[in-house]
C-alpha positions as CSV (number, residue, x, y, z in Angstrom):
1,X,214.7,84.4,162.5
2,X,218.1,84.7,161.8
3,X,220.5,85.2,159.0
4,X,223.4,82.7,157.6
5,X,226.2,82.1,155.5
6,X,226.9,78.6,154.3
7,X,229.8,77.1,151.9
8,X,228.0,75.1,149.4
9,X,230.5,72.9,147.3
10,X,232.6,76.0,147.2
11,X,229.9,79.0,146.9
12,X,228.6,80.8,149.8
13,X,225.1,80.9,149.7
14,X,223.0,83.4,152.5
15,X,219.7,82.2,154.1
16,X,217.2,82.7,156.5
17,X,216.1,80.4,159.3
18,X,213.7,80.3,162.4
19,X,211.3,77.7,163.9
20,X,211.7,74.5,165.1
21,X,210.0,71.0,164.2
22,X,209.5,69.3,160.6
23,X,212.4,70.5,157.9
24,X,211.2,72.4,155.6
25,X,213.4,74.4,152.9
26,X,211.8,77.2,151.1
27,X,213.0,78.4,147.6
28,X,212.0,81.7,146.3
29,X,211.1,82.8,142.3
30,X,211.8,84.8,139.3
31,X,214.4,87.4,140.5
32,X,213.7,87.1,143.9
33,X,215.4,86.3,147.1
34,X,214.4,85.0,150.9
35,X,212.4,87.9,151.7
36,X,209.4,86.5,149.8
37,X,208.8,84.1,152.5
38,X,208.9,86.2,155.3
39,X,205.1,86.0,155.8
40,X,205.8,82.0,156.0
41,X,208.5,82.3,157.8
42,X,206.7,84.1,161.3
43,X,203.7,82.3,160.7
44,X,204.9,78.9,160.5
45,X,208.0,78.8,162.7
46,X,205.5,77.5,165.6
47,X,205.5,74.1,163.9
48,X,208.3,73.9,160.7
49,X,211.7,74.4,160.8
50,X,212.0,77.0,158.1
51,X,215.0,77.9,156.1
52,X,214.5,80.1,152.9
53,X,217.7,80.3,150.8
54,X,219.1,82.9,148.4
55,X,219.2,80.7,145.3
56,X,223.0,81.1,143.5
57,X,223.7,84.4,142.1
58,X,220.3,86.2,144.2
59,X,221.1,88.8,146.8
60,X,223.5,87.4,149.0
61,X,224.3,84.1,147.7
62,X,227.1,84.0,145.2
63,X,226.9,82.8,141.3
64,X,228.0,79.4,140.2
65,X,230.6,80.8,138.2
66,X,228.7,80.7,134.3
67,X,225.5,81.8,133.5
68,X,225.0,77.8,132.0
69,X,226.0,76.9,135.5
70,X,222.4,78.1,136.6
71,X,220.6,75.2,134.2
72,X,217.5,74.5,136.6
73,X,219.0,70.6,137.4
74,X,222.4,71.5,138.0
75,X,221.3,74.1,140.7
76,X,218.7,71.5,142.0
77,X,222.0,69.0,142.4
78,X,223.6,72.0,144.5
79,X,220.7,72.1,146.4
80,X,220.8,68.7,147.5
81,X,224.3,69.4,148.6
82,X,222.6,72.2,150.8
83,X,219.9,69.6,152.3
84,X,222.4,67.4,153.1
85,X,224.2,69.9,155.0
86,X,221.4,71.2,156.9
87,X,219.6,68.3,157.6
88,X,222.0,64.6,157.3
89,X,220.2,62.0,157.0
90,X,216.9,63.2,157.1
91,X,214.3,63.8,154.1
92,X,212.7,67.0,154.2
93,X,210.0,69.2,152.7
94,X,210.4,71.3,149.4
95,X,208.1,74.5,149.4
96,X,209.0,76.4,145.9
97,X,207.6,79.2,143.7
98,X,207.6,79.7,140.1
99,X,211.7,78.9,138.9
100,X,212.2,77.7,142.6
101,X,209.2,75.0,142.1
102,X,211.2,74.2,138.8
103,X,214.3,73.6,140.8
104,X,212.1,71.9,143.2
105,X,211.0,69.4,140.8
106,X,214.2,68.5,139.6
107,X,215.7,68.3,142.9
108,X,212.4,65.7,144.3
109,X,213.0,63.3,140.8
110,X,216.9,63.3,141.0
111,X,217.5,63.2,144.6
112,X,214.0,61.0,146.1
113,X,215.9,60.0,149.1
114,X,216.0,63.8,150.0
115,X,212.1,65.3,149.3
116,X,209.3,64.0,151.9
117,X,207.1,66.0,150.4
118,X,206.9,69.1,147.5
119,X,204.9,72.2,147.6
120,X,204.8,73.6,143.8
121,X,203.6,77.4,144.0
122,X,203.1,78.4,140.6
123,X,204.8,76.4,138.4
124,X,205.5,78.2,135.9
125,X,207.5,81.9,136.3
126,X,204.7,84.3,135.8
127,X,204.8,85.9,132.6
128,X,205.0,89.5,133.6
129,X,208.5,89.0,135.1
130,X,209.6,86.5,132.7
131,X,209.3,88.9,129.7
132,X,210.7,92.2,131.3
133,X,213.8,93.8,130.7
134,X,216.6,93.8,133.4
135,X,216.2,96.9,134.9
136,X,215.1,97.5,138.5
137,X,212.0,100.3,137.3
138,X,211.4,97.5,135.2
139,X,210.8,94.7,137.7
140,X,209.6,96.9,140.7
141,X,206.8,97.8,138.4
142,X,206.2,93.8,136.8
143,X,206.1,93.0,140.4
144,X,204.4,95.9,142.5
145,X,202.4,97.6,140.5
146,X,198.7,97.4,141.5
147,X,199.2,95.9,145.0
148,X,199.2,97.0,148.3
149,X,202.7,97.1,149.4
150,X,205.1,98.9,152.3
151,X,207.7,101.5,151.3
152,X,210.0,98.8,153.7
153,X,208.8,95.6,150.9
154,X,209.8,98.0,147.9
155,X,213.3,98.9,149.3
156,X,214.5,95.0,150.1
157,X,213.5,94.6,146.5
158,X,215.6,97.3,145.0
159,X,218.1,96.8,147.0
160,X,218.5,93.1,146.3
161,X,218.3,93.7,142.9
162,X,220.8,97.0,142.8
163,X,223.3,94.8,144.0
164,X,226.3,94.9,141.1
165,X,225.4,92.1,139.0
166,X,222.4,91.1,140.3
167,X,219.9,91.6,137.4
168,X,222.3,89.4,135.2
169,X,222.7,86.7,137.5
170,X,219.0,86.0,138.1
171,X,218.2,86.3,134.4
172,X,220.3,83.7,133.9
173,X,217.9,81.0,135.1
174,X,215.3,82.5,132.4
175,X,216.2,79.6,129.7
176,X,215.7,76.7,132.4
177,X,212.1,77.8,132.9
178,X,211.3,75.7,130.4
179,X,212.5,72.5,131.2
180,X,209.9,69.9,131.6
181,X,208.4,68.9,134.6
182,X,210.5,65.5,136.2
183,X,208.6,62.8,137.5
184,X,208.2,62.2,141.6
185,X,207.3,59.9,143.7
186,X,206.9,62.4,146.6
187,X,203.6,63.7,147.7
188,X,203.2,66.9,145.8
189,X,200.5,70.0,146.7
190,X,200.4,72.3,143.7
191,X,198.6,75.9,144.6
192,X,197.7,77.8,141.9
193,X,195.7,80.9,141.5
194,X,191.9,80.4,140.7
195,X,191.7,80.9,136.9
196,X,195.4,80.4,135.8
197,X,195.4,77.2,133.9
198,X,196.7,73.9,135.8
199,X,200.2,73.4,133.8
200,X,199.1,70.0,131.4
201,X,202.4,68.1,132.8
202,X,201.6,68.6,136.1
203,X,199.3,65.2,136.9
204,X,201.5,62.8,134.4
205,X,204.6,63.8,136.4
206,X,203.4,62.9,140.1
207,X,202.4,59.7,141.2
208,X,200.8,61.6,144.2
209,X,199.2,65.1,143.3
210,X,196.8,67.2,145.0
211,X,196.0,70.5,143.3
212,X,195.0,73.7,145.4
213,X,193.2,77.1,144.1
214,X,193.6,80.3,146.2
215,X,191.5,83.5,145.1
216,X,194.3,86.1,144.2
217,X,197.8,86.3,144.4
218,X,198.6,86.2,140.8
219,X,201.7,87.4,140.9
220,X,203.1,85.1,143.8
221,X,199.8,83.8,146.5
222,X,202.1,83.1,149.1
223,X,202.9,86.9,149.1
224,X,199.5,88.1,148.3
225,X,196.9,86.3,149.8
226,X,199.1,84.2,152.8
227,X,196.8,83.3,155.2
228,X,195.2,81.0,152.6
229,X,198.8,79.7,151.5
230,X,199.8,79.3,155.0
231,X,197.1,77.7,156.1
232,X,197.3,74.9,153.1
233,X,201.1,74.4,153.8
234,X,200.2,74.1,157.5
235,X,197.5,71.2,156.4
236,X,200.2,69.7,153.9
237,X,203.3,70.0,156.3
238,X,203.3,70.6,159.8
239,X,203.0,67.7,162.0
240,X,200.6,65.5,164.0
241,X,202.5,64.9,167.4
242,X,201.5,61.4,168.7
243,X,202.6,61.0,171.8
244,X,200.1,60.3,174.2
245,X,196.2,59.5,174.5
246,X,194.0,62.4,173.8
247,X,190.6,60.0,172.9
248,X,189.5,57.2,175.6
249,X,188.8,54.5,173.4
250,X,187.8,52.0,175.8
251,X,185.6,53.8,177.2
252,X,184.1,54.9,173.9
253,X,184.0,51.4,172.6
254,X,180.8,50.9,175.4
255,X,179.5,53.9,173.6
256,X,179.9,51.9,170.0
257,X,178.7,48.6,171.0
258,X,175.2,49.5,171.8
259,X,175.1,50.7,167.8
260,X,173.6,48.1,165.9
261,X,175.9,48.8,163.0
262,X,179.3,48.4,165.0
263,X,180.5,45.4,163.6
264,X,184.7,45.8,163.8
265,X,186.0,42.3,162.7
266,X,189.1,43.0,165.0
267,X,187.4,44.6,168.1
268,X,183.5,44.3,168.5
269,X,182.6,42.1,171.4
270,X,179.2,41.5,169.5
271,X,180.6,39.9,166.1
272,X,180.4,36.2,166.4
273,X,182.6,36.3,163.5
274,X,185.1,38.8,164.2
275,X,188.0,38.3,166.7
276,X,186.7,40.0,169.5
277,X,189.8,41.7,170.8
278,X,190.4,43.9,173.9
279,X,193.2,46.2,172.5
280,X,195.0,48.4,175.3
281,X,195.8,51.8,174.9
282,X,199.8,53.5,176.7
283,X,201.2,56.5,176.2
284,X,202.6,55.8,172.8
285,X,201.3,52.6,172.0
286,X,198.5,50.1,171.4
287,X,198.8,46.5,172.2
288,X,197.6,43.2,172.3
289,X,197.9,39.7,173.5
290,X,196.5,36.7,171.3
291,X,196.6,33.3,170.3
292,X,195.9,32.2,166.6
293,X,193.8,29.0,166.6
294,X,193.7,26.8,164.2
295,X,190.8,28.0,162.1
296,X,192.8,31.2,161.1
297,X,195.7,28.9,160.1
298,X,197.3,29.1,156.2
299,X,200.2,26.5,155.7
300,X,199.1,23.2,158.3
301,X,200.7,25.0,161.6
302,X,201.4,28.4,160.9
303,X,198.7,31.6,161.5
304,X,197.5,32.9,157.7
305,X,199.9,36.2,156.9
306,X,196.8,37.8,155.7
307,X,195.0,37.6,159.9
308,X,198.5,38.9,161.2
309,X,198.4,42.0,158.9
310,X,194.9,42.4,159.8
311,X,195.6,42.5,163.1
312,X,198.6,44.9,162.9
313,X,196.7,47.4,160.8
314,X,194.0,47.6,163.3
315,X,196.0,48.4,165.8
316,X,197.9,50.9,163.8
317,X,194.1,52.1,163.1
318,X,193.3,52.3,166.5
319,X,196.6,54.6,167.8
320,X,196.0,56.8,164.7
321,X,192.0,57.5,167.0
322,X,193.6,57.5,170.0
323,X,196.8,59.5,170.4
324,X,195.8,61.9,167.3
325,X,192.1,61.9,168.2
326,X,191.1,61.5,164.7
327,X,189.3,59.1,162.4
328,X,192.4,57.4,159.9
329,X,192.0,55.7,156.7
330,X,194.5,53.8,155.9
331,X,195.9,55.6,151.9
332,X,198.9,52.8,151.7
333,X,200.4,49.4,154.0
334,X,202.3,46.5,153.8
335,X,204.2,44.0,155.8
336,X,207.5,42.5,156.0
337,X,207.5,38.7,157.3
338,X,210.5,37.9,159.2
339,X,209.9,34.3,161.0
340,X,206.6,32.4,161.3
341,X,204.0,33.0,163.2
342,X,202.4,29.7,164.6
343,X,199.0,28.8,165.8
344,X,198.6,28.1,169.4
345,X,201.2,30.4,170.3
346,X,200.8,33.1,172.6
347,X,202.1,36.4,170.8
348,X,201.9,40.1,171.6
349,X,201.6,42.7,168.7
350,X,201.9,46.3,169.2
351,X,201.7,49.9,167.1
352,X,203.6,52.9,168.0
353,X,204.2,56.3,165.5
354,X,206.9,55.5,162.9
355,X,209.9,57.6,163.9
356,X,211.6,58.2,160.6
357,X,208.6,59.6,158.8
358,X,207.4,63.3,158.7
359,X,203.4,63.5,160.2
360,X,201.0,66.4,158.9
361,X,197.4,67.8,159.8
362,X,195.8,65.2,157.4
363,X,198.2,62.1,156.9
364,X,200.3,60.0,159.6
365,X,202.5,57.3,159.3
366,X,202.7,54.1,162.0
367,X,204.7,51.1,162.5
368,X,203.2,47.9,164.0
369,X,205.0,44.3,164.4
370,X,204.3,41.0,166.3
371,X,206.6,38.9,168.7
372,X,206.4,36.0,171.6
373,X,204.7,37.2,174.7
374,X,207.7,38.2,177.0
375,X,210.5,37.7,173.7
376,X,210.1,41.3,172.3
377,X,213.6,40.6,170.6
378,X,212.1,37.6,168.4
379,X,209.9,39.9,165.9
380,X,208.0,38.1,163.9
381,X,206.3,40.8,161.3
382,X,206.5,44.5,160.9
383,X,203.6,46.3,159.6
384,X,203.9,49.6,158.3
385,X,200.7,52.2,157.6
386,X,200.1,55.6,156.1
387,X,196.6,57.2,157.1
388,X,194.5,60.0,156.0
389,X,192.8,61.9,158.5
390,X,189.9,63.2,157.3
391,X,187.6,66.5,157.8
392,X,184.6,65.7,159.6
393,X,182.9,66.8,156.5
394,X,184.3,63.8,154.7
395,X,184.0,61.7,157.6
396,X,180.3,61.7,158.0
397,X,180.5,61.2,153.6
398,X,182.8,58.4,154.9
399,X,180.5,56.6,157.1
400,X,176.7,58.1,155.5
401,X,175.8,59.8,158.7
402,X,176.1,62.7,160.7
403,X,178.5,63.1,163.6
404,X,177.7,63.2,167.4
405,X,178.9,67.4,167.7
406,X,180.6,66.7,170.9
407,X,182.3,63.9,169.6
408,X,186.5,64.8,169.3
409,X,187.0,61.5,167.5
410,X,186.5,62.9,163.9
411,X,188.1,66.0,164.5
């Protein structure tokens, strides 16, 4: 890890960074700083690229200037400015606690282009720290008191929070706490603690939201009980690498066909109906070679769109088992048509990993398009798939029978 000082649209903010692989920016709570996340931050760096921030006016980072200046949107807004810095060009992950989920939020509805994905920890600050006085006895005790803590956790605290001005500057975000909830269309994982109630705006204002109890850690789970909040930012976050063939499919097909109740419309050599093809399996890539006859045809001459996405999407299917190892289900697809595609035409169609979105331990996104044999410049389609990769709990609910135990196919 290692510390910072950036210039934020004229304020100097201080932050912490360390690990390497999917951006992820981590923003702290109620009259708190970085150091919350430090138990994220060494056991996460193997996979996420991890910078917790000093929100404005906390520890190191300076104020906005007014105490109105710290209105939860307009820090969200200087935020952005931070992303942007960091990581241009790239959308990133949002992992937030209590006022920094608030900020969070705002930041995923008024800035989409910048939040992959949100992590809301606690949505609300928790009311022990909200209603305190601002005084450091005060706080250490709101915060501390009844937990296991180091002598070394209780001094970063009170010296944060001795720092001149401190206490005023983070009570300062206290009236944005409750600002409603913004809409987003980003995946969003909400971890509360078992019992506290689920805040009632929560499901109207994501189009995408999966809710996530952890026993304990009432006054901030990712500092109480981490190993259950890492390991569900780990599932929500980190990445799937595809990059190569980890699962022989051919070969396993042999194993498939002799089941009477393999019956894949694109590949099974024993479905008179289906269209019995022989995909082939690179290092980062699935492919094919076909010709559309006329009795998959739409308009008189050209092959039906609705065969050329099934055929893209079963390929993407089949690079999701074979490079990730895993059974996919595809959550969300479409295609874009770009020139015809005609019948009687040799064409090659291949899926490789989309490069320009985020994989994690359960979803993974791939491209897929179709071209002339030996005219890869002439594309004729692109596909594009999102896929969920289940537990093999929920894959044998999936498919209403138990998994072969030696089997790495469904993970």
């Amino acid at each position: 890890m290692r510390a910072a000082h950036v210039d934020v649209d004229g304020t100097r903010w201080h932050l912490v960074r360390g690990g390497r692989g999917a951006p992820v920016l981590l923003l702290h709570g109620f009259a708190e700083f970085w150091y919350a996340w430090r138990r994220q931050l060494t056991a996460l760096s193997d996979v996420l690229d991890l910078v917790a921030v000093d929100l404005p006016g906390c520890n190191l980072s300076e104020p906005l200037g007014t105490p109105e200046a710290h209105r939860v949107d307009l820090v969200a807004d200087r935020v952005a400015a931070l992303v942007r810095q960091l990581w241009p060009g790239r959308p990133i992950a949002i992992v937030g606690h209590d006022l920094g989920a608030a900020v969070g939020w705002a930041l995923a509805a008024r800035h989409p282009e910048l939040v992959e994905r949100l992590v809301s920890i606690q949505a609300s600050a928790p009311g022990a720290l909200a209603a305190v006085r601002p005084d450091v006895d005060a706080l250490t005790a709101a915060l501390f008191e009844g937990r296991e803590t180091t002598p070394a956790e209780r001094d970063a605290y009170r010296q944060a929070w001795s720092r001149p001005g401190a206490l005023e500057r983070a009570f300062a975000y206290r009236g944005a706490e409750r600002d409603p909830v913004q809409r987003v269309r980003a995946p969003v994982l909400a971890v509360l603690p078992e019992g506290e109630p689920e805040p009632v705006e929560l499901r109207a204002a994501a189009r995408d939201l999966r809710l996530a109890r952890v026993t304990g850690g009432e006054r901030g789970p990712h500092r109480e009980v981490p190993d259950a909040v890492n390991a569900l930012l780990r599932d929500f976050l980190a990445p799937v690498v595809m990059d190569r063939p980890v699962f022989d499919v051919i070969a396993e097909r042999e194993r498939w066909r002799r089941r009477p109740d393999y019956r894949c419309f694109l590949a099974s050599p024993d479905n008179p109906r289906g269209l019995q093809l022989d995909p082939n399996v690179d290092a980062g890539r699935v492919w094919v070679r076909t010709t559309f006859d006329r009795d998959l045809s739409g308009i008189v001459g050209l092959a039906h769109c609705g065969i050329v996405f099934t055929v893209l999407e079963g390929l993407m299917g089949w690079l999701v088992m074979s490079h990730a190892g895993r059974l996919g289900v595809t959550t969300d697809a479409g295609i874009r048509n770009l020139a015809p595609v005609r019948v009687g035409v040799p064409y090659e169609l291949e899926a490789v990993p989309d490069p320009d979105r985020p994989n994690s331990a359960s979803r993974v996104h791939v491209l897929a398009r179709i071209f002339p044999v030996g005219e890869p410049d002439r594309v004729c389609a692109v596909a594009h798939a999102q896929f969920f990769l289940p537990a093999r709990r929920h894959a044998e609910s999936l498919l209403g029978r138990r998994l072969d135990e030696s089997s790495d196919l469904f993970g």
